[in-house]
Biopython code that builds the backbone (N, CA, C, O; Angstrom):
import numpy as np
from Bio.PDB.StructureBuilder import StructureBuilder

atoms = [
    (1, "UNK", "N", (82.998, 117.519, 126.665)),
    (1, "UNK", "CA", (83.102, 118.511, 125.603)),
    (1, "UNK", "C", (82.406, 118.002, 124.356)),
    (1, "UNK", "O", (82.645, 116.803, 124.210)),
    (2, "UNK", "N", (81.573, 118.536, 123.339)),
    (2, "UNK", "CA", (80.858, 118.798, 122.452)),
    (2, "UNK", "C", (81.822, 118.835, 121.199)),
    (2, "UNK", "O", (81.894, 119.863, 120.525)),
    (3, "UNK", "N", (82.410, 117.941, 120.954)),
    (3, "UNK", "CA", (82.965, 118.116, 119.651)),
    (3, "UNK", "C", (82.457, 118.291, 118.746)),
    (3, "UNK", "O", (83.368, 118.388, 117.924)),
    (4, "UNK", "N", (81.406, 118.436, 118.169)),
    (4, "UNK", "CA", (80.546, 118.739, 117.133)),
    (4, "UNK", "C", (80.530, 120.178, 116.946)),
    (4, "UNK", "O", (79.801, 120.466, 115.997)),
    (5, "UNK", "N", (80.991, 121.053, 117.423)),
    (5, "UNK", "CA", (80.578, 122.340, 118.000)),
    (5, "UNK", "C", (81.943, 122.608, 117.678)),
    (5, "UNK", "O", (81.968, 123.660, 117.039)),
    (6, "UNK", "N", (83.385, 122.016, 117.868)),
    (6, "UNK", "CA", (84.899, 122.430, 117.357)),
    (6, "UNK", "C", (84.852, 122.851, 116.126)),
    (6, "UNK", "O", (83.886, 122.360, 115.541)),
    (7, "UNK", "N", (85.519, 123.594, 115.439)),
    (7, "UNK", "CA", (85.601, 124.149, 114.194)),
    (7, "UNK", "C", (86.480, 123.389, 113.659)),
    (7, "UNK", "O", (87.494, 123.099, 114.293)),
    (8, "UNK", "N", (86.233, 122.863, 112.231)),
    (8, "UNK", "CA", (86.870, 121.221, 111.914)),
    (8, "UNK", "C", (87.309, 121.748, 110.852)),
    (8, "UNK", "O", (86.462, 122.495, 110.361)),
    (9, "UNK", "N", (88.583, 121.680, 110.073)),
    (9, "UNK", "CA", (88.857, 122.231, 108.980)),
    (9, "UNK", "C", (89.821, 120.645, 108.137)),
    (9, "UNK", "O", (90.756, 120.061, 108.684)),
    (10, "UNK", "N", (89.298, 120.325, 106.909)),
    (10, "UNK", "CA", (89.963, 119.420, 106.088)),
    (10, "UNK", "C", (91.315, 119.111, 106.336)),
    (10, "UNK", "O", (91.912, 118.040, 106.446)),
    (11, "UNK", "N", (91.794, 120.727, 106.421)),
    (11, "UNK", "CA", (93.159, 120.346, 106.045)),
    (11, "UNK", "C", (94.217, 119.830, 107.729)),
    (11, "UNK", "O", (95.377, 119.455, 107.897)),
    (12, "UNK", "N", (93.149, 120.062, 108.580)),
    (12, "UNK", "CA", (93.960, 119.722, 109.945)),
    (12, "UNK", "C", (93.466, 118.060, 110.342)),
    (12, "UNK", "O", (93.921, 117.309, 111.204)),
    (13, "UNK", "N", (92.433, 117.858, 109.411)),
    (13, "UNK", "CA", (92.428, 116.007, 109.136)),
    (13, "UNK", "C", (93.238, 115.909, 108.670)),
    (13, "UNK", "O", (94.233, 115.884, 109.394)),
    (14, "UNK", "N", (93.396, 115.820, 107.636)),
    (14, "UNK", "CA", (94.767, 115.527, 106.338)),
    (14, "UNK", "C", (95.631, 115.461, 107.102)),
    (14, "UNK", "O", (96.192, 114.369, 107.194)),
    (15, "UNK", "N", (96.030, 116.425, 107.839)),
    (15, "UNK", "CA", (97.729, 116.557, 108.963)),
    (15, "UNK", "C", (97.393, 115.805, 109.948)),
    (15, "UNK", "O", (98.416, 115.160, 110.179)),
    (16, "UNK", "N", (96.623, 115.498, 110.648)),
    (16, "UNK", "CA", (96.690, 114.316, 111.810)),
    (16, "UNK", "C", (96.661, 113.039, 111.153)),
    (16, "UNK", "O", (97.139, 112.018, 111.649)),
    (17, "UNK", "N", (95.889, 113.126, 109.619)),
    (17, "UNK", "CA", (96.060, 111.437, 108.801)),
    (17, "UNK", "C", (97.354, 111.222, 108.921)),
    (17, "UNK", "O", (97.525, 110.027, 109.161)),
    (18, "UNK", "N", (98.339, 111.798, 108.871)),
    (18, "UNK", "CA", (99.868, 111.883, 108.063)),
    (18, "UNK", "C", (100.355, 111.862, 109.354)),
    (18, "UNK", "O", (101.184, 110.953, 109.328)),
    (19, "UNK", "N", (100.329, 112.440, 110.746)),
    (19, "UNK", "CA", (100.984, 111.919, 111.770)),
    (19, "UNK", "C", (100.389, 110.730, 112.308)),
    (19, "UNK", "O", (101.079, 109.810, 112.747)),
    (20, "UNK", "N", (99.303, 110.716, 112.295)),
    (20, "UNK", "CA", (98.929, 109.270, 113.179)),
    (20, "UNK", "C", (99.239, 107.874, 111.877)),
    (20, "UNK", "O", (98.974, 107.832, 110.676)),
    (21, "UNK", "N", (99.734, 107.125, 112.572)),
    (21, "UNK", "CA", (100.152, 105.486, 111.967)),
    (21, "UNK", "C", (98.144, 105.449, 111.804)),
    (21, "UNK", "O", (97.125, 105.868, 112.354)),
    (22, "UNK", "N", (98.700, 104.490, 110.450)),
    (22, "UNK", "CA", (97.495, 104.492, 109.563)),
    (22, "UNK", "C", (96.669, 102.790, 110.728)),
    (22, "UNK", "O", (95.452, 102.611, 110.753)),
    (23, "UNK", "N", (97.382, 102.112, 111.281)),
    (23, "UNK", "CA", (96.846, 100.896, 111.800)),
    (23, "UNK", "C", (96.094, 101.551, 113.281)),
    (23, "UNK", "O", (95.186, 100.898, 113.796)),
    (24, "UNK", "N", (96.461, 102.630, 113.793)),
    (24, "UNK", "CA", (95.964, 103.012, 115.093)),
    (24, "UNK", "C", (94.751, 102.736, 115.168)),
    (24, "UNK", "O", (94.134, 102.883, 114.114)),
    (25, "UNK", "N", (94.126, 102.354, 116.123)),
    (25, "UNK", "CA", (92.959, 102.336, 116.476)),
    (25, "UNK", "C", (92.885, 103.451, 117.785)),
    (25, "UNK", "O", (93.548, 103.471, 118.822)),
    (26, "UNK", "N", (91.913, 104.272, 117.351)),
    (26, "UNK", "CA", (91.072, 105.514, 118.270)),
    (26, "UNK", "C", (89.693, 104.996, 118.894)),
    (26, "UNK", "O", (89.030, 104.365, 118.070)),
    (27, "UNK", "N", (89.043, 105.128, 120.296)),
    (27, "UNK", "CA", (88.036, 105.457, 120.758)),
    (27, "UNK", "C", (87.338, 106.349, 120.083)),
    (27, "UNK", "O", (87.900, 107.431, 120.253)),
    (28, "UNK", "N", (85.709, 106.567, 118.893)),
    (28, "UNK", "CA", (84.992, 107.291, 119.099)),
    (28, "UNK", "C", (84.547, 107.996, 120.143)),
    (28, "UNK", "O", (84.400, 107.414, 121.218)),
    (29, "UNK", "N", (84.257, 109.350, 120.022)),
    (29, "UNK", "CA", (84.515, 110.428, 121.294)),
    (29, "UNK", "C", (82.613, 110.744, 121.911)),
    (29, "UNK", "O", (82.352, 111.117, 123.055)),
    (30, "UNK", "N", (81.560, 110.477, 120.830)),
    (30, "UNK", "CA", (80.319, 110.875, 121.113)),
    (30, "UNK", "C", (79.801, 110.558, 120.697)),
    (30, "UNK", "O", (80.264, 109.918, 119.752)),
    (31, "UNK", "N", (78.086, 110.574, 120.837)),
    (31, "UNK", "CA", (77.156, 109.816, 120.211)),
    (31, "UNK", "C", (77.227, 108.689, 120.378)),
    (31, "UNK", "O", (78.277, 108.277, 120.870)),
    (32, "UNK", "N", (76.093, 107.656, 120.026)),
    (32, "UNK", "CA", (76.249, 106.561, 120.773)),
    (32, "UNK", "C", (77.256, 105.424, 120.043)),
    (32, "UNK", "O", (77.375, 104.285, 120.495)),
    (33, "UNK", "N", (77.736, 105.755, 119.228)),
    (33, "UNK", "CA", (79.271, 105.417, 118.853)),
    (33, "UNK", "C", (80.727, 105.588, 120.335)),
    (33, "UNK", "O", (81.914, 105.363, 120.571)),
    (34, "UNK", "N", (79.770, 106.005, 120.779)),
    (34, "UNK", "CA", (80.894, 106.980, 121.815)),
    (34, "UNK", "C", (81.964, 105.466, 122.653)),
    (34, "UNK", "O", (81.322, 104.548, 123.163)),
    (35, "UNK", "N", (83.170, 105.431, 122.669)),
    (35, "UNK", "CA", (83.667, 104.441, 122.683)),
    (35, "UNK", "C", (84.076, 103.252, 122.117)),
    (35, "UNK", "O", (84.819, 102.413, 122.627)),
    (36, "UNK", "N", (83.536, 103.230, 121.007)),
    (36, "UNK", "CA", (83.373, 102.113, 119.982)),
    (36, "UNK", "C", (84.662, 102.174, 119.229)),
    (36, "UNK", "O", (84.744, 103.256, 118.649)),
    (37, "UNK", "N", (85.986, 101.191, 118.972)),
    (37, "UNK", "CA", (86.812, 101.579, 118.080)),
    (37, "UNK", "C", (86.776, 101.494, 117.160)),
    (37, "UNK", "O", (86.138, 100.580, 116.638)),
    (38, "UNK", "N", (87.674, 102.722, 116.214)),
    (38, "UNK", "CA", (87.834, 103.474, 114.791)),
    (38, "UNK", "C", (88.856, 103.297, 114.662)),
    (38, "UNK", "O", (89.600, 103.597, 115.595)),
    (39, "UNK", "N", (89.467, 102.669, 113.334)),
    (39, "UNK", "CA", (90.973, 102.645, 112.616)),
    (39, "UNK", "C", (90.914, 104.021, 111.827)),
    (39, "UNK", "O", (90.077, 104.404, 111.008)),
    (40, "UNK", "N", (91.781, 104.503, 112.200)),
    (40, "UNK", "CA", (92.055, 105.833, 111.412)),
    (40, "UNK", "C", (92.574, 105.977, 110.211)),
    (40, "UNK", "O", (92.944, 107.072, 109.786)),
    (41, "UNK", "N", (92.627, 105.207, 109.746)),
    (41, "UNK", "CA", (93.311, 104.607, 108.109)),
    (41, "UNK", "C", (91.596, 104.283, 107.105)),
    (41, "UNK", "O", (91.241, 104.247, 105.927)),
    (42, "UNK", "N", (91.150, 104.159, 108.084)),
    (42, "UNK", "CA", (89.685, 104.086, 107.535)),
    (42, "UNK", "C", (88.766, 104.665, 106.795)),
    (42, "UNK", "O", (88.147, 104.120, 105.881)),
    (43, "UNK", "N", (88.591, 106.357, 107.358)),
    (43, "UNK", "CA", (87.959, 107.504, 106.560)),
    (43, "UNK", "C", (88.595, 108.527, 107.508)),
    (43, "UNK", "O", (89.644, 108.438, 108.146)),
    (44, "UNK", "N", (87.807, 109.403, 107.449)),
    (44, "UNK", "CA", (88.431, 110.991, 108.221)),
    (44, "UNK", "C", (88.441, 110.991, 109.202)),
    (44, "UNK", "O", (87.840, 110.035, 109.693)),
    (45, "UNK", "N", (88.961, 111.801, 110.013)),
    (45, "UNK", "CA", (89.081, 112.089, 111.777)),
    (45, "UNK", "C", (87.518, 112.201, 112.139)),
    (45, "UNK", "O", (87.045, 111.615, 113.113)),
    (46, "UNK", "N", (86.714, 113.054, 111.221)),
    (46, "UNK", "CA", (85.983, 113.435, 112.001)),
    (46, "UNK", "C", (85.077, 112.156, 112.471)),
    (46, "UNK", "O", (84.110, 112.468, 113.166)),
    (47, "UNK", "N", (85.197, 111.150, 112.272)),
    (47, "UNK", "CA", (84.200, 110.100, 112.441)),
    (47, "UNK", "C", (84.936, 109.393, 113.878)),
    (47, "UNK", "O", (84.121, 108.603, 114.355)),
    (48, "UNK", "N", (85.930, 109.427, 114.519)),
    (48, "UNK", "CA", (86.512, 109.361, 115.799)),
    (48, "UNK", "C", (86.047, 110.346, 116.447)),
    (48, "UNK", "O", (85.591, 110.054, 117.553)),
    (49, "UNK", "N", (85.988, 111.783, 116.039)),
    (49, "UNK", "CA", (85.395, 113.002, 117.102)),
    (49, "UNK", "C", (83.749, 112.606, 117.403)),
    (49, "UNK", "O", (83.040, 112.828, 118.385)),
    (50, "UNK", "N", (83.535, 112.063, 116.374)),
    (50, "UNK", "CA", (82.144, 111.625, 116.700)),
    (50, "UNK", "C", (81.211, 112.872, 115.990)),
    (50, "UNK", "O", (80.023, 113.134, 116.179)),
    (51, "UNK", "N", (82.199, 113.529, 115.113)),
    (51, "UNK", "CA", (81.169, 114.748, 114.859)),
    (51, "UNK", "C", (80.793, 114.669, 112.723)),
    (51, "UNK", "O", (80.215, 115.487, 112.009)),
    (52, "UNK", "N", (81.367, 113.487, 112.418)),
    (52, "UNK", "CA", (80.857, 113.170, 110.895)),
    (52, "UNK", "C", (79.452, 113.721, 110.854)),
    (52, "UNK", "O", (78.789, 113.654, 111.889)),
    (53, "UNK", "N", (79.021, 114.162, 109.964)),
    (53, "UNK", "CA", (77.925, 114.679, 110.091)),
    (53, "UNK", "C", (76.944, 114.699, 110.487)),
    (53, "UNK", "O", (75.991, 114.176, 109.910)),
    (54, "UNK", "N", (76.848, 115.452, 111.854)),
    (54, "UNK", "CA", (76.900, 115.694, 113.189)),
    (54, "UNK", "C", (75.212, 115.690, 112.857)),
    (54, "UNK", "O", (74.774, 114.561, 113.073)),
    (55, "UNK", "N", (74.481, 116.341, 112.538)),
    (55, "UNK", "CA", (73.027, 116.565, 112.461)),
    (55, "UNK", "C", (72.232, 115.699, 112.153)),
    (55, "UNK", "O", (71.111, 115.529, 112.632)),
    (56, "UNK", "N", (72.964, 114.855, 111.011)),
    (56, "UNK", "CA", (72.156, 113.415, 110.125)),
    (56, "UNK", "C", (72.424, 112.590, 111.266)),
    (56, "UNK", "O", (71.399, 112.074, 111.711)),
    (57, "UNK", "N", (73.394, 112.324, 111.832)),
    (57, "UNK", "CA", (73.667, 110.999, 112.822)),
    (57, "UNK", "C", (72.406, 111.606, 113.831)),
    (57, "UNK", "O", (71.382, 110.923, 113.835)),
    (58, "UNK", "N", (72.415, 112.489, 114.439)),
    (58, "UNK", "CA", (71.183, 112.958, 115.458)),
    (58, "UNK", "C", (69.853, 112.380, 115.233)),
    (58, "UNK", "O", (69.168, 111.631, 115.930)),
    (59, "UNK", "N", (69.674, 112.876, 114.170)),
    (59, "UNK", "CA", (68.247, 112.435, 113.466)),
    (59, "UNK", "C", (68.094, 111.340, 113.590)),
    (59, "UNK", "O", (67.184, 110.875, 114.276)),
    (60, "UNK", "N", (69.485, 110.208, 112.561)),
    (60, "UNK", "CA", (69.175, 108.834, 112.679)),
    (60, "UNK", "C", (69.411, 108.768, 114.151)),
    (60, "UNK", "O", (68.271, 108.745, 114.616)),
    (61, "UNK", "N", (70.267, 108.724, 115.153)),
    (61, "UNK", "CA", (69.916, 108.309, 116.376)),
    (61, "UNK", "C", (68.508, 108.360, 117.278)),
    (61, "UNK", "O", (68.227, 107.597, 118.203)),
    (62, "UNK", "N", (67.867, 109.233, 116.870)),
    (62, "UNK", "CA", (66.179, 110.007, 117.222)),
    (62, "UNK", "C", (65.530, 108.637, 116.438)),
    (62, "UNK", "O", (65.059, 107.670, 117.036)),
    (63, "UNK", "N", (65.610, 108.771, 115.077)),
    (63, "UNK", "CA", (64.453, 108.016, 114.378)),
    (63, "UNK", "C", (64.996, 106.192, 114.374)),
    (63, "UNK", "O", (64.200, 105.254, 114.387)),
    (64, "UNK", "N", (66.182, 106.086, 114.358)),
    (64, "UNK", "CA", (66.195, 104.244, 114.143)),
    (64, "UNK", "C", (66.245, 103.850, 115.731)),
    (64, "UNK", "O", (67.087, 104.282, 116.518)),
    (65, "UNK", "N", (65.108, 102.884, 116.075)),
    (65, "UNK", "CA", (65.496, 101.976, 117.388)),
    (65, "UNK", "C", (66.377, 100.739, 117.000)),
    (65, "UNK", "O", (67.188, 100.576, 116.088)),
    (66, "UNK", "N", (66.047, 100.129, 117.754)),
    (66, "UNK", "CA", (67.135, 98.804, 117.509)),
    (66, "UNK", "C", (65.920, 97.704, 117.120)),
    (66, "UNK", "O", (66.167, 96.517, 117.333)),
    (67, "UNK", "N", (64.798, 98.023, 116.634)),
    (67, "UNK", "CA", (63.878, 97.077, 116.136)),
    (67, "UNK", "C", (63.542, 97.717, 114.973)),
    (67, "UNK", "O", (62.509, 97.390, 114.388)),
    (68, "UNK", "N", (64.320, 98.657, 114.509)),
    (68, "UNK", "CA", (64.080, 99.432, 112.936)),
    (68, "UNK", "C", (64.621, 98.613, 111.772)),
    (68, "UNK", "O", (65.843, 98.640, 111.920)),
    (69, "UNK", "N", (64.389, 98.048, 110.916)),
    (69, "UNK", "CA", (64.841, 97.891, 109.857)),
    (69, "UNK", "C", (65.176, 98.939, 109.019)),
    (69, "UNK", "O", (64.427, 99.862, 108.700)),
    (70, "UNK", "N", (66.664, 98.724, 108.567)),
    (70, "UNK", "CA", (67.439, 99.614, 107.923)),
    (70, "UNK", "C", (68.732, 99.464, 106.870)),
    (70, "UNK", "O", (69.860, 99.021, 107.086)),
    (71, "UNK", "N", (68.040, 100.092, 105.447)),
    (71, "UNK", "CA", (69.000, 99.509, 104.082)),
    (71, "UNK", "C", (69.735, 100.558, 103.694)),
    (71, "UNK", "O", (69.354, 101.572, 103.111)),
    (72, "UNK", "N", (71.434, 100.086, 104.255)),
    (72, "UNK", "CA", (72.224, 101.222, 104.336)),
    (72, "UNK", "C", (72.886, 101.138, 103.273)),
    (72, "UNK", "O", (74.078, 100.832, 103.274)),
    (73, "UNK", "N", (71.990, 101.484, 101.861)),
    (73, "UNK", "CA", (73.011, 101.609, 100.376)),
    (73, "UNK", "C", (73.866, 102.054, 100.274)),
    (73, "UNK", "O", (73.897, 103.070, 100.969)),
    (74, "UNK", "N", (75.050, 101.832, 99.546)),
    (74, "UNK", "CA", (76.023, 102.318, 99.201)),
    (74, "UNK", "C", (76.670, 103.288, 100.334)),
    (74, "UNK", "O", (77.004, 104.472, 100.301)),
    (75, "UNK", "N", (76.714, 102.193, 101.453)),
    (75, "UNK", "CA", (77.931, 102.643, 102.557)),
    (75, "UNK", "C", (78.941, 102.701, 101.735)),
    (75, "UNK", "O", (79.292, 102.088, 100.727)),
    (76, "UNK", "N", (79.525, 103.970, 102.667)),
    (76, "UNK", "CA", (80.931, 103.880, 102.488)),
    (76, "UNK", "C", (81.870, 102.888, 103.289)),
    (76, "UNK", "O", (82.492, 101.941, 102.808)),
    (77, "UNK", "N", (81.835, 103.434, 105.037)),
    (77, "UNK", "CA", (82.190, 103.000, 105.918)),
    (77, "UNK", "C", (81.617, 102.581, 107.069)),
    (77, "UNK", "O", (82.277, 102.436, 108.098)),
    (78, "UNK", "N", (79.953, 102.282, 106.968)),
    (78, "UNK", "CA", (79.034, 102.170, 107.927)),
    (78, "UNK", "C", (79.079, 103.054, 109.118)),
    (78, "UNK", "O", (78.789, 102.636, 110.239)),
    (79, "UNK", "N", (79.407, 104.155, 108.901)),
    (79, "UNK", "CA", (79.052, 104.668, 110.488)),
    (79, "UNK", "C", (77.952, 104.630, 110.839)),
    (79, "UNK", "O", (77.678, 104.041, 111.884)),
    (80, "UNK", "N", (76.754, 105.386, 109.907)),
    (80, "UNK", "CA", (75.337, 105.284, 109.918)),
    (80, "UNK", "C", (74.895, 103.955, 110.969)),
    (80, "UNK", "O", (74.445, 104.005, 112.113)),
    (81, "UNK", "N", (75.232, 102.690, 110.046)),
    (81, "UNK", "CA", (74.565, 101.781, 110.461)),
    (81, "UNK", "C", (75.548, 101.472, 111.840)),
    (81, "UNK", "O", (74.726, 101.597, 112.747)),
    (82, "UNK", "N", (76.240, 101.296, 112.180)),
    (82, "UNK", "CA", (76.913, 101.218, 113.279)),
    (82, "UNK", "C", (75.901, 102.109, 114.329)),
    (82, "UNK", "O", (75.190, 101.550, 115.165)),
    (83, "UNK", "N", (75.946, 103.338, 114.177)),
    (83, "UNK", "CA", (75.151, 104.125, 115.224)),
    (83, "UNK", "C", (74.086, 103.209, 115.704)),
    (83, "UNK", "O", (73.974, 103.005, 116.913)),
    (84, "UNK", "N", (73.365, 102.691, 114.921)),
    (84, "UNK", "CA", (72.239, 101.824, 115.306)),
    (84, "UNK", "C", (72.103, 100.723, 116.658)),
    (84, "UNK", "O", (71.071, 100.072, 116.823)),
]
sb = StructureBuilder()
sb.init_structure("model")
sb.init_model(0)
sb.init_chain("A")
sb.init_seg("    ")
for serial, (resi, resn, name, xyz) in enumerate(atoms, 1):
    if name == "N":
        sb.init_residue(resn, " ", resi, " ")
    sb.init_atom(name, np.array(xyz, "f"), 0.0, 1.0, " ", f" {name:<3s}", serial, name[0])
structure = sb.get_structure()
């Protein structure tokens, strides 16, 4: 399934932040993150669905190889560079 494609609304992050224990660690669901663990205390759900902004990660997955040099300013939480 295509989680990127689920209809994602703020406020049903917010409510799974508040039930799930902030130490959990989740499996990322897609992209080549896909499997990689995520503490959910970390940033938003959507970066476990694998669908954080779903179009930019595409691109960078298309354009960075693993012989790309890449200056990931003012991360927040590295997903970007993680994808890599």
């Amino acid at each position: 399934m295509k989680f990127s494609r689920v209809p994602f609304k703020p406020q049903i992050g917010g409510l799974l932040k508040t039930i799930l224990p902030n130490n959990l660690i989740l499996p990322i669901l897609q992209g080549k993150l896909r499997g990689k663990q995520w503490i959910v205390s970390s940033s938003n759900i959507e970066y476990i669905l694998g669908s954080y902004e779903y179009e930019m990660r595409k691109l960078f997955e298309r354009v960075v190889s693993k012989s790309s040099v890449v200056y990931d300013l003012d991360t927040y939480v590295g997903f970007f560079t993680l994808s890599t």
